[in-house]
C-alpha positions in Angstrom: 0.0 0.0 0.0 1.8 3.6 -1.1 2.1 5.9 1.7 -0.5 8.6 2.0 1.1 11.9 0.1 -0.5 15.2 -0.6 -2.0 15.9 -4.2 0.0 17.5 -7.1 -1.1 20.9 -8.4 -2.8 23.3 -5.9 -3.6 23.0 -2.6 -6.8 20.9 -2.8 -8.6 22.7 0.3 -7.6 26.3 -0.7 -10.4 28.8 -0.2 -11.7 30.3 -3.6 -14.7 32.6 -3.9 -17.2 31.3 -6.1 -20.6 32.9 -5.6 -20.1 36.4 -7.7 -22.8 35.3 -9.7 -25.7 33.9 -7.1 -28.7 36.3 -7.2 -30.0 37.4 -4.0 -33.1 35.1 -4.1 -31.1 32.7 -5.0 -28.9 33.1 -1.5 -32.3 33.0 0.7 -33.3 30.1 -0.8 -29.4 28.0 -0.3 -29.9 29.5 3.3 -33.2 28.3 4.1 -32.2 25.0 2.9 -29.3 25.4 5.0 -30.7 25.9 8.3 -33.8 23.4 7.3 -32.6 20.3 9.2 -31.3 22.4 11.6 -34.6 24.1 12.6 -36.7 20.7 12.1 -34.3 18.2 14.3 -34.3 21.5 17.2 -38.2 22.2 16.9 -39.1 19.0 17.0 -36.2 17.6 19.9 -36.4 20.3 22.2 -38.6 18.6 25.3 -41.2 20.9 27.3 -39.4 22.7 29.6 -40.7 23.0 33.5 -39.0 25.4 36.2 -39.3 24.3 39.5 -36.6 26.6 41.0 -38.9 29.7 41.5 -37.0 31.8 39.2 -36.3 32.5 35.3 -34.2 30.1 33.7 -30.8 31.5 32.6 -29.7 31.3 29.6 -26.6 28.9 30.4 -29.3 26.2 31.5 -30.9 26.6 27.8 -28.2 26.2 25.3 -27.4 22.6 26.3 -30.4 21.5 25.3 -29.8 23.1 21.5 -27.2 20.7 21.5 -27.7 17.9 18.7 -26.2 15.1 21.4 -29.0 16.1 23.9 -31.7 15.8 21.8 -30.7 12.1 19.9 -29.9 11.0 23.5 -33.2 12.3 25.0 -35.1 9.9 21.8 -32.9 7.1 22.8 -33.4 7.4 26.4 -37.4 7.6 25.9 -37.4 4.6 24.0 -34.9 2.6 26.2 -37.2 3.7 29.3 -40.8 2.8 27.9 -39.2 -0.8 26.9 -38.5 -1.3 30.5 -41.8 -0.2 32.0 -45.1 -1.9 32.7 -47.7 0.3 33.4 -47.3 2.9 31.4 -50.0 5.9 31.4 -50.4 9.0 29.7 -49.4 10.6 33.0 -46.1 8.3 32.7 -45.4 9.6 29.1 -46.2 13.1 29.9 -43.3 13.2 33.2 -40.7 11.4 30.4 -41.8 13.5 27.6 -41.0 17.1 29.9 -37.7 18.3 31.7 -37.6 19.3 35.1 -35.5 22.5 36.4 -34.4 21.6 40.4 -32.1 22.6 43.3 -31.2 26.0 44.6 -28.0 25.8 40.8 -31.0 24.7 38.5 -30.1 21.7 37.2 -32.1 19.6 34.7 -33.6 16.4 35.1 -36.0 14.1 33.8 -35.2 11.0 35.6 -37.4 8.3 36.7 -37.1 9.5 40.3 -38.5 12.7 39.0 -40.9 11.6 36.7 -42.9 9.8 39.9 -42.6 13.0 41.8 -44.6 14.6 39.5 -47.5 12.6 39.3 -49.6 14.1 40.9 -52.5 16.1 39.9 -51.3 19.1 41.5 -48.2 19.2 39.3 -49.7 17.4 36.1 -52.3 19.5 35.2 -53.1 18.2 31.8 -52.2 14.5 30.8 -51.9 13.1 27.3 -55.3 11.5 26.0 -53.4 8.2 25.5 -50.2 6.4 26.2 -49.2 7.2 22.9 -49.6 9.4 20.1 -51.7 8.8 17.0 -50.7 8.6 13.7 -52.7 11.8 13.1 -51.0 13.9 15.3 -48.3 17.2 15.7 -45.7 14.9 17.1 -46.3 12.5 14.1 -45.9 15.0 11.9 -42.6 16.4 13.3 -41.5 12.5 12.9 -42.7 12.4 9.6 -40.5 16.0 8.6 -37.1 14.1 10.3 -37.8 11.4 8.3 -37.8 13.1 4.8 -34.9 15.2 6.3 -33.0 12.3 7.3 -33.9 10.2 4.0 -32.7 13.2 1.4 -29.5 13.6 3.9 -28.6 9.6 3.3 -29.0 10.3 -0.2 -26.6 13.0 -0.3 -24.1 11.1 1.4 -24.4 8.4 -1.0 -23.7 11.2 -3.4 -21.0 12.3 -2.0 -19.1 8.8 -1.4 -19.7 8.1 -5.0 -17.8 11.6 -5.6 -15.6 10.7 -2.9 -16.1 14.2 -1.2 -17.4 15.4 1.9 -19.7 18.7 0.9 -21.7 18.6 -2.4 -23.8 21.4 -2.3 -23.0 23.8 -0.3 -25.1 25.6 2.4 -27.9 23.4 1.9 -25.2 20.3 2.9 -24.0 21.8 6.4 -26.4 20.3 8.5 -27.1 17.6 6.5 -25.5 15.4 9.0 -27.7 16.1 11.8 -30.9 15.2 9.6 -29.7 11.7 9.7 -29.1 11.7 13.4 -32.7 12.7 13.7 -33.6 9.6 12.5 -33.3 7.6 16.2 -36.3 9.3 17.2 -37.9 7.1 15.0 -37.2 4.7 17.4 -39.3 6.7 20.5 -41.4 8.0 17.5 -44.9 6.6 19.6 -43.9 7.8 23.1 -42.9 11.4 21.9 -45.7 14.1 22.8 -46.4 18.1 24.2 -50.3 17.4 24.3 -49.6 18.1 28.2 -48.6 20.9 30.7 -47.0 20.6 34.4 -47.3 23.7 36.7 -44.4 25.5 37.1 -42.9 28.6 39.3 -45.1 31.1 37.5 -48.0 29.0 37.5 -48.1 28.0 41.7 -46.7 32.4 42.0 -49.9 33.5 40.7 -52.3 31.2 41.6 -51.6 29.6 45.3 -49.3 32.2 46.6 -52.1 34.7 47.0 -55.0 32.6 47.7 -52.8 30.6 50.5 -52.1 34.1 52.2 -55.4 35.2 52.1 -56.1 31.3 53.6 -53.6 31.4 55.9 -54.1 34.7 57.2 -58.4 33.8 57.7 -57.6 30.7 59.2 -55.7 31.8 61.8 -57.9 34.5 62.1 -60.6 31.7 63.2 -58.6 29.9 64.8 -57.3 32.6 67.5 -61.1 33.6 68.2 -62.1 29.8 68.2 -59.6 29.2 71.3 -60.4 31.7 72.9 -64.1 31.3 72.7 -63.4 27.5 73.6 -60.2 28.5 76.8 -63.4 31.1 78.2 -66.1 28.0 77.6 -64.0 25.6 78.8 -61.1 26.9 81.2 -58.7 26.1 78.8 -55.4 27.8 79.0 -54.5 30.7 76.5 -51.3 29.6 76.1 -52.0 26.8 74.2 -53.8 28.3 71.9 -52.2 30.6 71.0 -49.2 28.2 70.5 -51.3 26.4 68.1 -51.8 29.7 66.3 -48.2 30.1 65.8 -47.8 26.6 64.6 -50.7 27.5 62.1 -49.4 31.0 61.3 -45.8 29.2 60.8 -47.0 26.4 58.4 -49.1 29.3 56.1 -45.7 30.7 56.0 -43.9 27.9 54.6 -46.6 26.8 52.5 -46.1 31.1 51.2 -42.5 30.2 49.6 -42.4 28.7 46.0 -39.1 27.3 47.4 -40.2 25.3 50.2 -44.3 24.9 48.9 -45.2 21.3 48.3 -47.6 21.7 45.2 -49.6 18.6 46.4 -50.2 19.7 49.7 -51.9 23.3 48.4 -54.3 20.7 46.4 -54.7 18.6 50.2 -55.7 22.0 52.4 -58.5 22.9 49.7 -61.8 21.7 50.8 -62.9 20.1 47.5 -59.1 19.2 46.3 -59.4 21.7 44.1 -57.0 25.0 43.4 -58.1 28.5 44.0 -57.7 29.5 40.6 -59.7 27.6 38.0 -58.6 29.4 35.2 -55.6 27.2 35.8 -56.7 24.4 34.9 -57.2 23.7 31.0 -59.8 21.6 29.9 -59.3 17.7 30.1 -56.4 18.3 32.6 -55.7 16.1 35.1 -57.5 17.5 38.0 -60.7 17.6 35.9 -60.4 13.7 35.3 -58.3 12.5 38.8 -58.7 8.7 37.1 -56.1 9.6 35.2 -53.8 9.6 38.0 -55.7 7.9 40.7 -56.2 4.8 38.9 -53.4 4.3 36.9 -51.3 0.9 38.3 -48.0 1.3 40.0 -45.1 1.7 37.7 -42.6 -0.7 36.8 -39.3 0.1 35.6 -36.9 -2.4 35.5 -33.4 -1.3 36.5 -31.2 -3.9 34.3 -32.0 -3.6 30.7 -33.8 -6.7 29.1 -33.0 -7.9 25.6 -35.3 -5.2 23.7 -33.5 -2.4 25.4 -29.8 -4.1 24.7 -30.7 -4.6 21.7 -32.0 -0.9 21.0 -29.0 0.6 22.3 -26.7 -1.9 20.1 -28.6 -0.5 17.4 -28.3 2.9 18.0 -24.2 2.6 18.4 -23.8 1.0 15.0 -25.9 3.3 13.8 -23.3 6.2 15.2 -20.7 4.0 14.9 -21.4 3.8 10.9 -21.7 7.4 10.7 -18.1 7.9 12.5 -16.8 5.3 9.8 -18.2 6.9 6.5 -16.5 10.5 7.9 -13.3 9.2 8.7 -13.0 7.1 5.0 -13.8 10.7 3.6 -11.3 12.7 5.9 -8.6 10.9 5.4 -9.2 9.6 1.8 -6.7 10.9 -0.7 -9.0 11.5 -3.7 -11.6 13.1 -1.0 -9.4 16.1 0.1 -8.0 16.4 -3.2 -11.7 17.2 -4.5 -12.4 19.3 -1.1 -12.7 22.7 -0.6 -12.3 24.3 2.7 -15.3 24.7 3.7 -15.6 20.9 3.1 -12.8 20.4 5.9 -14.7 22.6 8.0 -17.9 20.6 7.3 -15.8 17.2 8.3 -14.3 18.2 11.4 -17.5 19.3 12.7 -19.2 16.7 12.4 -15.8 14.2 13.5 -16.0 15.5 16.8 -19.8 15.5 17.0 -20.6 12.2 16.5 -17.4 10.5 18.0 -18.5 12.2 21.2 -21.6 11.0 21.2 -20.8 7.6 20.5 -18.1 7.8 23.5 -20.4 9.6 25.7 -23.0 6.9 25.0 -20.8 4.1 25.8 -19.5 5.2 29.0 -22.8 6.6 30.3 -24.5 2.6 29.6 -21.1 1.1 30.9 -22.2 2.9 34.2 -25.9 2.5 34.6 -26.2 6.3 33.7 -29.7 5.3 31.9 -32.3 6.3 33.9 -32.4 9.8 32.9 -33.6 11.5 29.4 -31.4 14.3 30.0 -27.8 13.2 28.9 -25.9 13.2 32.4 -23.3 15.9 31.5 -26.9 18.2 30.2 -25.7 20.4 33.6 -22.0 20.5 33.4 -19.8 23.8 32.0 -17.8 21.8 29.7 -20.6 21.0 27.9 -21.7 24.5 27.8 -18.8 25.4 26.3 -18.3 22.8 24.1 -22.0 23.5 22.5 -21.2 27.6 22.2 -17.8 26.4 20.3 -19.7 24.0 18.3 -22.4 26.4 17.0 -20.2 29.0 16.4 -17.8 26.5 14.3 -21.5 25.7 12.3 -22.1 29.5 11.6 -18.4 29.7 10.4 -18.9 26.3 8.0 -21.8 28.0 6.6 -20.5 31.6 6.2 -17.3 29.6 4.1 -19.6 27.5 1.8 -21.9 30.0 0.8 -18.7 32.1 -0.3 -17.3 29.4 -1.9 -21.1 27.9 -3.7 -21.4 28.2 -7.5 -24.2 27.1 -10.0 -23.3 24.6 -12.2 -24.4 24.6 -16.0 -27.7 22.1 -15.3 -28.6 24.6 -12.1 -26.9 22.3 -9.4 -25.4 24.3 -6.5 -21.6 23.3 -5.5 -18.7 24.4 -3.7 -16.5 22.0 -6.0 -14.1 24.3 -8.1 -15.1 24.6 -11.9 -11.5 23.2 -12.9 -11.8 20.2 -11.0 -14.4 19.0 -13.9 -16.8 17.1 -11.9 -19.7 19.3 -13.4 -21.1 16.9 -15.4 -20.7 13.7 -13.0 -22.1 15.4 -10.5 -24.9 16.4 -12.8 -25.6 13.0 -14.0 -26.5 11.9 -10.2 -28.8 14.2 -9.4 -30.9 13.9 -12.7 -30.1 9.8 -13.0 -33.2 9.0 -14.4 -34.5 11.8 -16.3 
């Protein structure tokens, strides 16, 4: 086998402007294909978000979940945990389907732990109508948009490893790669769903916090005159009372802070375990219909994966594993960077580091039992904060390099191949094989 040398001639991934002649409409439309994928695999990945810290979430505890690894773990992880449950409800998919915001730091979960915490009707105020979706459904029809995103992207990379190259088309191939990615939700495809709403900060801030005030303040109000109607009727000492009326006063206090309030317990106090506010509660919720809740059977999750959920996750890191391969072939192929433009090496090592993390994330993560959780387990750390800022601001670079270096072929493909490589017309005959 001859040793690997660089091409004759120029330097194969030399940058060289190409798009003087691309009309402005004709820009628009590369960049909304561009950012297409992009758009569809975040609109469709990012969960429901519920705050349970009693204040705004910053914005470092929301760009993780941008991240393309977050999202294909989250569809893994929803999958893995309805193939080891029994009993699954609508209330069930609804606490896997959201993310939970805890802890004095804010720090996301959606573990199992948390997702029977949430149960209650207090908290889940509007449950799915089924376990699953239907096919006729939003959720459906975000799968259905990944899947024709994902099946176009596999047919550019075909493309491409006939050409032996790495970006065909420009702008509209950038994030082409995470299209296919989006395919595992196919995969979690009947468990995924925001037909539901949990009560948040804002939510208990207007609705209990004033009512259980104006509660607390009445009931010890009837309480202090009660005693001491009852210590003159009956002899009673005052002290007692009014000890009592501290207790009271102290417990309408706690039950005041968001922090330290018990959502469940507001729900308990009320004499038809019902909340203050009604306009709360949207229709079909789950306080309207308690059998939601009430009468669902105990959940079972089993803790050790059985064969469907080994063999789900074997799946899914071939299926990364595969995608790892094809990029490396193309990095390091001779005729590949010798066909490659810049903006193709920026497109490769992008994507090299993407994937290859998430197959090593993934690995280690099941290694150590680290499934019980939809939110990848590194979701609250700063180095993956970091590592998501670098990685969209190395995307917007990518795409700011191939739509300089796009052109317009003569049969109206888009390409950042130079013209005096002469693959014009092979590349034109496998788009319009067929015609």
């Amino acid at each position: 086998m001859a040793p690997f040398s660089p091409p004759s001639g120029p330097v194969p991934y030399q940058f060289l402007v190409q798009s003087q002649n691309v009309s402005v409409s004709e820009w628009f439309a590369q960049l909304t294909l561009c950012f297409a994928p992009l758009a569809g695999h975040v609109l469709v990945g990012i969960p429901t978000l519920v705050n349970r810290t009693g204040r705004p979430i910053p914005l470092s505890r929301r760009i993780p979940l941008f991240n393309p690894i977050t999202i294909a773990w989250r569809y893994v992880m929803i999958a893995d945990r309805r193939l080891r449950c029994n009993g699954w409800t609508p209330a069930h998919m609804a606490a896997t389907n959201a993310v939970f915001l805890e802890g004095d730091v804010g720090r996301w979960t959606s573990s199992e732990a948390a997702m029977e915490r949430y149960l209650a009707p207090s908290s889940l105020i509007k449950a799915p109508p089924k376990s699953h979706v239907d096919l006729i459904s939003v959720s459906m029809l975000g799968t259905l948009v990944v899947v024709f995103q994902g099946a176009q992207a596999l047919y550019e990379s075909v493309i491409a490893a006939a050409l032996k190259s790495m970006l065909i088309r420009g702008p509209a191939s950038v994030f082409m790669p995470i299209a296919i990615s989006s395919l595992v939700r196919l995969f979690a495809a009947p468990w995924i769903t925001q037909d539901f709403a949990f009560r948040d900060w804002e939510d208990w801030d207007c609705v209990a916090t004033p009512d259980t005030t104006s509660t607390s303040s009445s009931t010890a109000d009837a309480a202090r005159l009660t005693g001491r109607e009852e210590g003159v009727e009956e002899g009673g000492p005052v002290g007692n009372n009014t000890a009592q009326t501290e207790a009271d006063g102290k417990e309408g206090t706690q039950r005041e802070s968001p922090e330290t309030l018990e959502l469940p317990r507001a729900v308990e106090d009320s004499d038809n375990d019902t909340p203050k506010n009604p306009h709360v509660l949207l229709p079909g919720s789950a306080a309207a219909t308690p059998d939601i809740i009430t009468t669902t059977t105990p959940l079972w999750i089993r803790h050790r994966p059985g064969w469907l959920s080994i063999t789900l996750r074997v799946v899914v890191l071939f299926f990364f594993l595969a995608m790892v391969g094809v990029q490396v072939s193309h990095f390091f192929n001779h005729h590949a960077l010798a066909r490659s433009s810049l903006s193709g090496i920026a497109l490769g090592l992008l994507y090299h580091v993407l994937t290859a993390l998430f197959l090593a994330l993934s690995v280690v993560y099941m290694l150590q039992g680290k499934t019980n959780d939809t939110m990848i387990p590194c979701v609250n750390s700063t180095w993956y904060l970091v590592y998501t800022i670098v990685w969209y601001t190395w995307a917007v670079v990518t795409v700011v390099l191939s739509a300089l270096e796009v052109r317009r072929t003569s049969c109206g493909i888009y390409t950042v191949f130079r013209a005096s490589a002469g693959l014009d017309e092979e590349l034109c005959s496998y788009y319009f094989a067929g015609t």
